[in-house]
C-alpha positions as CSV (number, residue, x, y, z in Angstrom):
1,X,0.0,0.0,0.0
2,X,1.3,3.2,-0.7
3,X,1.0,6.5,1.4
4,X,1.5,10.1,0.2
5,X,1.0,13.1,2.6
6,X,0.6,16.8,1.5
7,X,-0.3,20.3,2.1
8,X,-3.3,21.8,0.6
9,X,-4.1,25.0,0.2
10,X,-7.8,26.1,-0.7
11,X,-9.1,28.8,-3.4
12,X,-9.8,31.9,-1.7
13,X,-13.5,31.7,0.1
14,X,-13.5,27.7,-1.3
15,X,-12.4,26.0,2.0
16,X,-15.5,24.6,3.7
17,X,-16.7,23.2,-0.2
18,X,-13.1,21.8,-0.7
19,X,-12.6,20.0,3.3
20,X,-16.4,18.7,2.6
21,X,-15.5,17.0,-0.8
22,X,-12.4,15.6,0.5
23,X,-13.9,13.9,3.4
24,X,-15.8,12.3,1.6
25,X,-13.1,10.3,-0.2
26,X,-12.5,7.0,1.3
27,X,-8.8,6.9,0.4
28,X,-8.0,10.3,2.2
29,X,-7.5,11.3,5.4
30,X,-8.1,15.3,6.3
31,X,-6.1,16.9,9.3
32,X,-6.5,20.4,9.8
33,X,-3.9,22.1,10.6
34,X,-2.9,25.0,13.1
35,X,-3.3,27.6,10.2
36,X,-6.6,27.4,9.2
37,X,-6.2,28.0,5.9
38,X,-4.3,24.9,5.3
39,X,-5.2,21.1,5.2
40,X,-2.9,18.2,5.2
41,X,-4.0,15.3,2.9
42,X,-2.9,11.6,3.7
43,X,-3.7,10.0,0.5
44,X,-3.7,5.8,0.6
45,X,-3.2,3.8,-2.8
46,X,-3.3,0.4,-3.7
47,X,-1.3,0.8,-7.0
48,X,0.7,3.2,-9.0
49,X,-1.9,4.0,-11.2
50,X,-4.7,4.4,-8.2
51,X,-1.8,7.1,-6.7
52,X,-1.8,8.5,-10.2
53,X,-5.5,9.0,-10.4
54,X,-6.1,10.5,-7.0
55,X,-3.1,12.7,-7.7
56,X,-4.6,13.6,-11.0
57,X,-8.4,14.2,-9.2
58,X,-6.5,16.8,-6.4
59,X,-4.5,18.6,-9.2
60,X,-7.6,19.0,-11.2
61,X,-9.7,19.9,-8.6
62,X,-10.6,24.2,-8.7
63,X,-11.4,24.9,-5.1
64,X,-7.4,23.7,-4.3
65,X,-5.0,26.4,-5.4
66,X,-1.7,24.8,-4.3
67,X,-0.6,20.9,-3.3
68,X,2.7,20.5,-1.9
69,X,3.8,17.1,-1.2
70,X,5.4,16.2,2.3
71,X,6.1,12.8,2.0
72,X,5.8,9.2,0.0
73,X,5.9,5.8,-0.1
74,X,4.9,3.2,-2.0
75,X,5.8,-0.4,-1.3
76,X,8.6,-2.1,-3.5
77,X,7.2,-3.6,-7.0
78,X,8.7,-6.2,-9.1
79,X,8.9,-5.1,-13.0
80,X,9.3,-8.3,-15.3
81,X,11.7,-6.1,-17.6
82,X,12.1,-8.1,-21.5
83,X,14.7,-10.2,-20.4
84,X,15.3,-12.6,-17.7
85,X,16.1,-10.1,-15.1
86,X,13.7,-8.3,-12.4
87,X,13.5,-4.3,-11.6
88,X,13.0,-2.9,-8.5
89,X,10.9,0.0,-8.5
């Protein structure tokens, strides 16, 4: 399972719609942070592509102006590369 953690900042006057949406999402965890004006997201992903889509969902998203990840992690994958051998990735 993979875990990714980041700031959020809201649109101006777009913070209550924005922290509303987001709880919603099962696969994200809202903290609110001493400032209020900022949220921190704990995203949690199955696969590269779910991180990818969620990722994609948050950039897309017009009541977040700015996400600025803290941290990540996803577990170690085995790639079958064309020959023989195995990546790590």
């Amino acid at each position: 399972m993979g875990v990714a953690s980041y700031l959020a900042y809201p649109a101006e006057g777009k913070r209550e719609s924005l922290l509303a949406e987001l709880e919603e999402c099962p696969w994200c965890d809202v903290v609110l942070s001493e400032n209020s004006e900022v949220f921190i997201l704990v995203l949690f992903s199955e696969t590269r592509q779910e991180e990818k889509e969620r990722f994609t969902f948050l950039q897309e998203h017009e009541s977040l102006l700015c996400l600025a990840m803290t941290y990540a992690q996803l577990e170690e994958e085995t790639v079958e590369s064309s020959g023989s051998e195995q990546a790590h990735v």
